[in-house]
C-alpha positions in Angstrom: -176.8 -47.8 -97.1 -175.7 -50.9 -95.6 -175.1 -52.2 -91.6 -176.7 -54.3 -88.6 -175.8 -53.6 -84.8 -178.8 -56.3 -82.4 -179.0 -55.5 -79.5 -180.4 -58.5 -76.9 -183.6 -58.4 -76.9 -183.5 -57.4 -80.6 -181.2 -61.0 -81.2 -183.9 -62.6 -79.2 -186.6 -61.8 -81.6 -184.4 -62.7 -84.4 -183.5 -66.5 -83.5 -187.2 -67.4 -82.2 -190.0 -64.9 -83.3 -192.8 -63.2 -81.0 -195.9 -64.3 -82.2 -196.2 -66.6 -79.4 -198.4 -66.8 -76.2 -196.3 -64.9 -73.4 -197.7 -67.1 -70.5 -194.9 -69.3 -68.9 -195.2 -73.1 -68.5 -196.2 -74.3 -64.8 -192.8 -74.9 -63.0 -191.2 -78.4 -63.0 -187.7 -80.1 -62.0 -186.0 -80.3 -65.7 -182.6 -78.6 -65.5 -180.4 -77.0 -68.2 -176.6 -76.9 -67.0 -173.0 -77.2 -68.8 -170.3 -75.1 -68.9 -169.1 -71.7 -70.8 -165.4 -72.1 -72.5 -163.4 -69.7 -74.3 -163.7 -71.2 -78.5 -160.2 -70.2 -78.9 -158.3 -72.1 -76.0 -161.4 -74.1 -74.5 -160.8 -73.0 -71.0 -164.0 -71.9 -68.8 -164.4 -68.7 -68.1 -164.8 -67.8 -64.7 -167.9 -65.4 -63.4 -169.8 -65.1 -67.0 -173.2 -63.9 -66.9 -175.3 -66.6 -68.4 -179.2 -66.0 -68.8 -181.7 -68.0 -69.7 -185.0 -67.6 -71.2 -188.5 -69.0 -72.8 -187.8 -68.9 -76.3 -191.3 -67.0 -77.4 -190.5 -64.6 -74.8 -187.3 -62.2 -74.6 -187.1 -61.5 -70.7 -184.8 -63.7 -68.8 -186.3 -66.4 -66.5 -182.6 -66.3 -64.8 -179.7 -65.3 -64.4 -176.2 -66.8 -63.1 -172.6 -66.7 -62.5 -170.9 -69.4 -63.9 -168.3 -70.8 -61.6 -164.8 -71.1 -61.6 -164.6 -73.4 -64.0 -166.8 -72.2 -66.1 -169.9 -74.1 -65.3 -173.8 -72.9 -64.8 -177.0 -74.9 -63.7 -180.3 -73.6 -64.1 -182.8 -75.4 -61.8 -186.4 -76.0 -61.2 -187.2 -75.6 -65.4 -190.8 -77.0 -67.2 -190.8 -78.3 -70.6 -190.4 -75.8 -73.3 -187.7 -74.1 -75.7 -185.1 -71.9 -73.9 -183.1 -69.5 -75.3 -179.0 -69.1 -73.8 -176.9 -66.2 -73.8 -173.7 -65.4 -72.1 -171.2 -62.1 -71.5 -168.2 -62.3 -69.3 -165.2 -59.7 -69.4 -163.5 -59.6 -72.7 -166.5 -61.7 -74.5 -169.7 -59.5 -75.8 -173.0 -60.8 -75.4 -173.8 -63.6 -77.1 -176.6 -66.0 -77.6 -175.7 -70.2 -77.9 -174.7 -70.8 -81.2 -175.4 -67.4 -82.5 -175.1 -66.9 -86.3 -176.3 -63.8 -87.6 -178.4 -62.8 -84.8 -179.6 -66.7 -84.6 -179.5 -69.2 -81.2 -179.8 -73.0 -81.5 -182.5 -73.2 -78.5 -182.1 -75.7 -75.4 -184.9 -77.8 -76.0 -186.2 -78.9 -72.0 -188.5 -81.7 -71.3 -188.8 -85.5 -70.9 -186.7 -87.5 -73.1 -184.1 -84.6 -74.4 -180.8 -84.0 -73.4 -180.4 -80.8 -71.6 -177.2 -80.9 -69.4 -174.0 -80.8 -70.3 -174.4 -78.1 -73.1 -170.9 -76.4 -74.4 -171.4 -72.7 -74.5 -168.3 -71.4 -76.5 -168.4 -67.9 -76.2 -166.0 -66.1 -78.6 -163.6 -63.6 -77.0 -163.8 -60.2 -78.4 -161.3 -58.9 -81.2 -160.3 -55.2 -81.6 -158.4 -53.3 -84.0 -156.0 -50.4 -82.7 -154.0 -48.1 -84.8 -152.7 -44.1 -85.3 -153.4 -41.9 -87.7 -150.1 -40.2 -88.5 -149.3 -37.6 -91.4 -146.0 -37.4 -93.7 -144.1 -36.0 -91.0 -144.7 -38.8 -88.6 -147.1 -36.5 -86.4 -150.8 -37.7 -85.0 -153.6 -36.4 -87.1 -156.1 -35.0 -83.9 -159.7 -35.5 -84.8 -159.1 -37.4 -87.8 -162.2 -39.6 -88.5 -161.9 -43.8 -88.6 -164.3 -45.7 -90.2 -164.8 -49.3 -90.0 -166.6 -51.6 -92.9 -167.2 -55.0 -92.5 -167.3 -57.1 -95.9 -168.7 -60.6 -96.1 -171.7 -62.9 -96.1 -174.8 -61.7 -94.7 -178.6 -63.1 -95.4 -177.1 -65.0 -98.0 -175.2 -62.2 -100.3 -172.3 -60.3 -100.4 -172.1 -57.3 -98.8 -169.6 -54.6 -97.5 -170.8 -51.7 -95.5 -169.6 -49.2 -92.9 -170.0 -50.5 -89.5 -168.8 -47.9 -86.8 -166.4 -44.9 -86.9 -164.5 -43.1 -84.3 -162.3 -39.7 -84.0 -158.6 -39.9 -82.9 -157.2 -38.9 -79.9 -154.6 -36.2 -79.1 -151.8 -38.8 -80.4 -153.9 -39.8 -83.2 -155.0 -43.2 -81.6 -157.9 -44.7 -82.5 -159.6 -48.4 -81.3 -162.2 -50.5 -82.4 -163.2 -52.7 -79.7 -165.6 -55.8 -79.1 -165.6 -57.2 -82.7 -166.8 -60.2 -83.7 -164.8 -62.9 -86.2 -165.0 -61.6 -89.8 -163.2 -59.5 -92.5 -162.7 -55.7 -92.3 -161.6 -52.8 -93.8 -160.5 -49.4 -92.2 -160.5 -45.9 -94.0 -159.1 -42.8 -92.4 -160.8 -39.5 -93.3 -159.2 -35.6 -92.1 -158.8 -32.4 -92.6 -155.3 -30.5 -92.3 -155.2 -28.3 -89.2 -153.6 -25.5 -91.1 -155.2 -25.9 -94.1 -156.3 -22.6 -95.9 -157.9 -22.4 -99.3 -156.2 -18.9 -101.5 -158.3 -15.7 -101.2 -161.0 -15.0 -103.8 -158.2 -12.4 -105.1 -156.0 -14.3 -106.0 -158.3 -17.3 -107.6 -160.0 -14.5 -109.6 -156.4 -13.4 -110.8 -155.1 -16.6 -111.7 -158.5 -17.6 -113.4 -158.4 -13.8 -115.8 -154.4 -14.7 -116.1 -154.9 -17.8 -117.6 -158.3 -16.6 -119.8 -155.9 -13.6 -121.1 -153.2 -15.6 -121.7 -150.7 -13.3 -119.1 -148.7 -14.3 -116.6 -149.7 -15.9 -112.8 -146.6 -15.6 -111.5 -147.6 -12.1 -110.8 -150.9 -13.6 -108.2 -150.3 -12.5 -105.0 -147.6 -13.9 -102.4 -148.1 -17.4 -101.1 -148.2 -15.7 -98.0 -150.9 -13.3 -99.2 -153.1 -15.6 -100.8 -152.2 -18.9 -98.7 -151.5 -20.7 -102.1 -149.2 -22.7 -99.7 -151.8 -23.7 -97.3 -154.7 -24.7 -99.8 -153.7 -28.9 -99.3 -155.8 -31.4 -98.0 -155.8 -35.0 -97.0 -157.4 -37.5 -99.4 -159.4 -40.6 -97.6 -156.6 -43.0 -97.1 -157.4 -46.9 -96.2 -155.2 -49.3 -94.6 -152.5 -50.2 -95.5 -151.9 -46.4 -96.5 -153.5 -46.5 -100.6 -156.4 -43.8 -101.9 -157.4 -45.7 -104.4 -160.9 -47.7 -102.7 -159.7 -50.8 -105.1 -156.0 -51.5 -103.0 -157.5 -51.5 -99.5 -156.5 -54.3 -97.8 -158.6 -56.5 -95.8 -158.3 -57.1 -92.5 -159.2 -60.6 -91.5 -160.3 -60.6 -87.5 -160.2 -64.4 -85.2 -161.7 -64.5 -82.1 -159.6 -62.5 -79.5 -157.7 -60.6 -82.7 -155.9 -57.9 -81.7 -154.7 -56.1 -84.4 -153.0 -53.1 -85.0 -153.4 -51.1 -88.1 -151.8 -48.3 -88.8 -152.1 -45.3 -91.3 -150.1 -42.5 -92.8 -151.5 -39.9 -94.7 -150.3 -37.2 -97.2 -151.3 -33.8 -97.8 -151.9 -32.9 -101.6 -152.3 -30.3 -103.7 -156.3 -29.1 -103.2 -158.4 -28.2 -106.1 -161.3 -26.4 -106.8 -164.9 -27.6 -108.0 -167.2 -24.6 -108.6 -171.3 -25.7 -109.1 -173.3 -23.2 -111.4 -177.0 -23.3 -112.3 -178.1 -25.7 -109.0 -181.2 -23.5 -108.4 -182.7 -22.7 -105.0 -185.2 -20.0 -103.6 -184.7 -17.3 -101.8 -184.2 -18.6 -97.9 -183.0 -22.0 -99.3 -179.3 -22.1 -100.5 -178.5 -25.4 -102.8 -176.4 -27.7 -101.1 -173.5 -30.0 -102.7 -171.2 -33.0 -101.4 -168.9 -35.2 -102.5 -168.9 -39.0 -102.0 -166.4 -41.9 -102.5 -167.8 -45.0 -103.4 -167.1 -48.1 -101.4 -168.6 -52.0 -101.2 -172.2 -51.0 -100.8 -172.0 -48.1 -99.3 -170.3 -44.2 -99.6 -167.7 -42.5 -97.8 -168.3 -38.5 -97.1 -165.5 -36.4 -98.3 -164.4 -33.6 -95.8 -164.6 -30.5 -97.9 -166.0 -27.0 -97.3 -168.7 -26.0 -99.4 -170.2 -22.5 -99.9 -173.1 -20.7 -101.7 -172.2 -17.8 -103.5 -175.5 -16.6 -105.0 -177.8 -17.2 -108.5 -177.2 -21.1 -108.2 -173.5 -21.2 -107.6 -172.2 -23.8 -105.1 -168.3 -23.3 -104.1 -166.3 -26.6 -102.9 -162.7 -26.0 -101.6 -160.4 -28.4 -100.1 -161.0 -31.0 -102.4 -158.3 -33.4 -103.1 -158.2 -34.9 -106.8 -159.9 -38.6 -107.3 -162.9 -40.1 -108.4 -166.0 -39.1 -106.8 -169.7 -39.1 -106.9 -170.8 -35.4 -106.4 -174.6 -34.7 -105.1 -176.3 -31.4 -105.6 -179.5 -30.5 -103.7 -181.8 -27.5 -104.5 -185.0 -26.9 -102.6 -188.2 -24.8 -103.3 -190.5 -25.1 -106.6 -187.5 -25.5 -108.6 -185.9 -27.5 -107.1 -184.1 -31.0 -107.3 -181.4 -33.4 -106.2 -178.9 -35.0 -108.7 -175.8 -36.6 -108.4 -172.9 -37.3 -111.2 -169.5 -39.1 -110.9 -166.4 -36.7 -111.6 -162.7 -37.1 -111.9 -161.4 -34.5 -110.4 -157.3 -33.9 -111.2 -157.6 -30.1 -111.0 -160.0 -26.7 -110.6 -163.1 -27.5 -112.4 -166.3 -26.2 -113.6 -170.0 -28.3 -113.2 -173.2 -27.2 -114.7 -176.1 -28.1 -112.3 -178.5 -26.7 -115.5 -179.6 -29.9 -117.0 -179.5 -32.3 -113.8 -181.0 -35.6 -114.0 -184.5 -36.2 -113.5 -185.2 -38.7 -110.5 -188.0 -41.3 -110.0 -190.8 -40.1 -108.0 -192.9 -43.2 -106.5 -196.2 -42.9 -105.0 -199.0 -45.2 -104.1 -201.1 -46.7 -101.7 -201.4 -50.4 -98.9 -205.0 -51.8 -98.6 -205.2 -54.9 -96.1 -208.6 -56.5 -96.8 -209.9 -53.9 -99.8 -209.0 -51.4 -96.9 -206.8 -48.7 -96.4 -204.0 -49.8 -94.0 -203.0 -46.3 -91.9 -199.7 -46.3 -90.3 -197.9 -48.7 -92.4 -194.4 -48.4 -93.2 -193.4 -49.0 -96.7 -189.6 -50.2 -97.2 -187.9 -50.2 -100.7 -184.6 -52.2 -100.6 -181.8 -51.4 -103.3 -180.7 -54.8 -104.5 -177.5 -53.4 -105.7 -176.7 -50.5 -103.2 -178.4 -52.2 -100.3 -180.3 -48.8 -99.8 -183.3 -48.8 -97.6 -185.8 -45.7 -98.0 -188.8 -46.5 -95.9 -192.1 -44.2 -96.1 -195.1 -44.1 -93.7 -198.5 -44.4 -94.9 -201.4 -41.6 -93.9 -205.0 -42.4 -92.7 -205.8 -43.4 -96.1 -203.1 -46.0 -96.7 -201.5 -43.7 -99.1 -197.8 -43.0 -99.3 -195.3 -41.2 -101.4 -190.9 -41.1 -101.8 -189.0 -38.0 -102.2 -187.9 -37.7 -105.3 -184.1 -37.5 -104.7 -184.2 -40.3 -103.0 -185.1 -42.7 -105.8 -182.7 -43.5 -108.5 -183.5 -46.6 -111.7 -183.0 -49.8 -110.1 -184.5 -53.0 -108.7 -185.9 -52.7 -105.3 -187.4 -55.3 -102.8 -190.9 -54.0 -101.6 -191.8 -54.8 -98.1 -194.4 -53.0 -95.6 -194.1 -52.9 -92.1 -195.7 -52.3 -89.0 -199.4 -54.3 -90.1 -199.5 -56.9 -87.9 -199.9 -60.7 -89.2 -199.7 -59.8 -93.1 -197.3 -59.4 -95.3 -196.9 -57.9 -99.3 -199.8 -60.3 -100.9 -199.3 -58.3 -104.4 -198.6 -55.7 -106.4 -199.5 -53.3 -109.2 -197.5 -50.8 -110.6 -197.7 -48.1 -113.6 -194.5 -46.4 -114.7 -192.4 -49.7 -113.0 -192.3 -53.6 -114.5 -193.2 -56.2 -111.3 -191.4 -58.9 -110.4 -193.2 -61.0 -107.6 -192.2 -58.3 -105.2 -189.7 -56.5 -106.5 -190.0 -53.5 -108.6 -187.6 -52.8 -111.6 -187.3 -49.3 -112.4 -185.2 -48.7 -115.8 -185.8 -44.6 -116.3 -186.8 -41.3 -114.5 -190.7 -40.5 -114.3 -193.4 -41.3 -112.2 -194.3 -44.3 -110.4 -197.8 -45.4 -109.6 -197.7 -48.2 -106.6 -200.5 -49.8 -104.9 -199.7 -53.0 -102.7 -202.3 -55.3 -101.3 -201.2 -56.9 -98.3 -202.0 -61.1 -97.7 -203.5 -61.7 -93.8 -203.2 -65.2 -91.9 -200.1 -65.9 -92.5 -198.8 -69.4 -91.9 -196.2 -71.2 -89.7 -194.2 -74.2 -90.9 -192.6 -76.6 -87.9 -190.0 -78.8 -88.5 -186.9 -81.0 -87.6 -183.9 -81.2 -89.1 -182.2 -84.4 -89.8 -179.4 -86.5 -90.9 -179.2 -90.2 -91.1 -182.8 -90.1 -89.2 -180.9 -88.5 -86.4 -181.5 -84.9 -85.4 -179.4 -81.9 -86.3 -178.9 -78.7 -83.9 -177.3 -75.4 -85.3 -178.3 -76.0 -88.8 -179.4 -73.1 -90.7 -183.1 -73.3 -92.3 -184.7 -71.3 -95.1 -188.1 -71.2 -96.3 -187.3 -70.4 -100.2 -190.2 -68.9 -102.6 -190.3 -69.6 -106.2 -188.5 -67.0 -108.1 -186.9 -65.9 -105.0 -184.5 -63.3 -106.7 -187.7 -61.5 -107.2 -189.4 -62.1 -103.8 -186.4 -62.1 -101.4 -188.8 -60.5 -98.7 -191.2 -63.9 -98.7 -187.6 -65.5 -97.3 -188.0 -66.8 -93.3 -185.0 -68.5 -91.3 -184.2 -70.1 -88.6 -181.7 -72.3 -86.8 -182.3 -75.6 -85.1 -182.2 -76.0 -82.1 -180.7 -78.8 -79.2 -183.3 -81.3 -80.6 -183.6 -80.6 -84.2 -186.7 -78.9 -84.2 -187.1 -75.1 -86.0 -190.1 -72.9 -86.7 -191.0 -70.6 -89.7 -193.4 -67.9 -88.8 -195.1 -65.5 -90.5 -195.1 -67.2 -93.8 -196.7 -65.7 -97.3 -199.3 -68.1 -98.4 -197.5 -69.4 -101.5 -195.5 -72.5 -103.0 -191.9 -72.9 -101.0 -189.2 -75.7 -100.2 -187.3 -75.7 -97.5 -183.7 -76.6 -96.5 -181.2 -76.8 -94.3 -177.4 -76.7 -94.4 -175.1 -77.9 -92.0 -172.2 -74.5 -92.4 -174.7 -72.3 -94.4 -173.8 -69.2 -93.0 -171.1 -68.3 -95.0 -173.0 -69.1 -98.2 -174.5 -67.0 -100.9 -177.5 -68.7 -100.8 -179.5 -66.0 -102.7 -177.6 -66.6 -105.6 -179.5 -69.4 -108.0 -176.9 -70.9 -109.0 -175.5 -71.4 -105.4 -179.3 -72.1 -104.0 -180.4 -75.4 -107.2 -178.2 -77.8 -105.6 -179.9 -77.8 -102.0 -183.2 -77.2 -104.0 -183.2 -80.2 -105.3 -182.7 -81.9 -101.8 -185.1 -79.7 -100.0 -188.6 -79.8 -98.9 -191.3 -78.8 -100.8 -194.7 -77.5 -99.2 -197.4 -75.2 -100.3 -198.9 -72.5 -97.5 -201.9 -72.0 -97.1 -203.3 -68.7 -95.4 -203.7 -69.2 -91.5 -202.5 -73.0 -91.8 -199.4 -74.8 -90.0 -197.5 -77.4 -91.4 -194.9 -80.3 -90.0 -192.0 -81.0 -92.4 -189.0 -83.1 -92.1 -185.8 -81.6 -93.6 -182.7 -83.3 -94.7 -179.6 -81.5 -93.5 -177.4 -81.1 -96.2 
């Protein structure tokens, strides 16, 4: 599962591509200068560190201190596309007009406009909080994780972003946030927690089979009946249940506090027979809570106990999704959802069998060694990626598979991209893969070389457009979301598409677009029917003229 942390250089190669010659443009007198502002109260900010760059190459040509007021001037420049970032105390790096990892460029050169750019950098946001139990006292060591929930690459998504561990007074911060919706779960362990002895569960258990009496079980203080309690994961505002979390909505410079009390309950019991193992290579089992796209990890101690049998105490009752692992000849992984409201019983004999994919990558009628093949959940967002040997030939784990529709991708083959695919066992969709039951898949991808570059401008009323957001849409494109290329456009208009599939697309470009579902049909026909149409040919470029909508 899942969720995307860029660093620089990384964002760099997001907004503008590196397919590019690296050679810089012979020095001139053009100039890029303006001024960085807070967004929030438009003041300058004093003593950011504002870099500047060739846009097909990530290192910085400079780097400055704005002034006082806020304002920077970059000297001495030839005519080309420059990328801008900025970080100052309190505002994390970020590039000029950055959306989703995205810069609008400073286009330099006779005839454009390159002074006087705005740089609004958005102060950071943090949320703070405690971690406190029914008694009012700090939970030490308690784990906080943070999910983020909204548009991303045009689709919903919610997926865990960071987590941290309390302090000695249960505090806990998430700092240098950017604008967006969040949620925050709190996941512990009680200090004194004990589960009861193996006496006194075996007594209760024969009690109850006879019919006698458990009130004769060992003492409390014998057995630790009183201690066997544990914490359920507890979200903001203080709920268990994943479906009353609250949302926390963060503005540049948010600081919001957010606070959360949790309850020790009653633990129960889960014992796991028949998960099968060898000799050397106990089973394993785990329990999982799900959540947006992703899973949350439920702290609970699990033990082996011999001929299969998998012991999980500490458990408090919900819903969860339990996953069993056995290794060796026998072995397999298989996962189930429970509800859990007291000690129960699993059978592991009859586990589900899983999807076992397997293929090969040719690139010219030859195998391509060293390739990367990534399958993409649509639903879960789950990536499994699987390198290919010296004869192009690759192969999943079997647990990690489950029915589904996945995007297919390889990476790591330089200038090509999924041309298409054949599959036995699995129905093909452009390039996605539908699996509907257990078995055996039979994969081999043939990958497209000489990819093509579209060039563009963006405009509106014949005038151009910076910061719009451009897509380069393939027919079908719920089932060939990896033939998708963006971009944003930049001081005069202008945007590039690299590494294009040869194939039939259209192209548009939306003003505010980054907020939008876009890979949804029934979002996406409207700007459709505005866009650009153009058909790719391999190794070809192409100059299109978008209307911004």
């Amino acid at each position: 599962m899942l969720r995307r942390i860029l660093c620089p250089l990384l964002l760099v190669l997001a907004a503008f591509g590196q397919q590019g010659k690296k050679h810089a443009p012979s020095a001139s007198d053009f100039r890029v200068t303006g001024t960085v502002v807070n967004a929030l109260t438009g003041e300058g900010v004093a003593r950011a560190q504002v870099s500047i760059g060739y846009s097909e190459n990530p290192g910085a040509v400079q780097t400055i201190l704005s002034g006082t007021d806020g304002s920077f001037s970059f000297k001495h420049l030839a005519p080309a596309k420059y990328w801008l970032s900025a970080q100052a105390h309190g505002f994390m790096r970020q590039g000029f007009d950055e959306h989703e990892g995205f810069f609008t460029g400073i286009a330099v050169g006779r005839g454009l406009d390159s002074e006087n750019v705005l740089f609004k950098m958005r102060p950071d946001s943090s949320i703070v909080g405690t971690i406190t139990d029914a008694d009012n006292e700090p939970v030490v060591g308690a784990q906080v994780m943070l999910f983020q929930t909204g548009v991303e690459g045009g689709e919903h998504d919610t997926s865990l972003r960071t987590q941290v561990s309390t302090n000695d007074e249960g505090a806990y911060k998430f700092s240098h946030l950017s604008p967006g919706s969040y949620f925050v779960a709190a996941s512990a362990q009680p200090w004194y927690a004990q589960p009861p002895s193996n006496e006194l569960r075996a007594f209760v258990k024969s009690s109850s089979e006879d019919g006698g009496d458990a009130s004769a079980a060992p003492t409390p203080e014998e057995g630790n009946g009183t201690l066997d309690v544990a914490y359920p994961v507890t979200f903001y505002p203080g709920v268990t249940d994943p479906g009353g979390a609250a949302a926390i909505d963060l503005q540049p410079g948010d600081r919001t506090a957010a606070n959360i009390s949790i309850s020790a309950v009653t633990a129960v019991h889960l014992s796991i027979t028949g998960a099968n193992g060898e000799a050397g290579q106990p089973p394993n089992a785990f329990l999982q809570i799900p959540f947006g796209n992703t899973v949350i990890p439920v702290s609970a101690r699990s033990v082996t106990t011999g001929s299969g049998g998998i012991e999980i105490d500490g458990v408090p009752p919900g819903h969860y999704v339990v996953n069993v692992q056995s290794f060796g000849k026998e072995g397999r992984s298989w996962e189930r959802p429970v509800d859990v409201a007291g000690d129960a019983e699993i059978a592991a004999s009859e586990p589900s069998a899983g999807v076992q994919i397997m293929g090969s990558v040719q690139l010219n009628g030859k195998p391509a060694a060293q390739a990367v093949v990534r399958l993409r959940n649509r639903a879960s967002r789950e990536v499994i990626d699987s390198p290919t040997s010296a004869k192009g030939e690759f192969e999943v784990e079997e647990a990690a598979v489950k029915p589904g529709t996945y995007e297919v991708a390889v990476l790591n083959v330089e200038n090509a991209a999924v041309g298409s695919i054949a599959a036995s066992g699995a129905k093909v969709q452009g390039r996605s893969l539908q699996i509907t039951e257990p078995g055996k898949v039979q994969l081999t991808i043939s990958m497209s070389q000489g990819l093509g570059r579209v060039d563009g401008i963006a405009l509106r009323d014949g005038k151009p457009v910076p910061g719009a957001m451009i897509v380069l849409i393939p027919q079908k494109v719920e089932s060939n979301t990896s033939l998708v290329r963006r971009d944003q456009s930049d001081s005069d208009g202008t945007f590039t598409l690299r590494s294009a599939v040869p194939g039939r697309y259209t192209v548009i470009a939306i003003a505010n677009g980054w907020n939008l579902e876009w890979l949804d049909p029934a979002v996406l026909q409207p700007y459709l029917k505005a866009g650009t149409p153009v058909e790719i040919a391999p190794a070809h470029k192409y100059n299109v003229k978008v209307k911004v909508q």
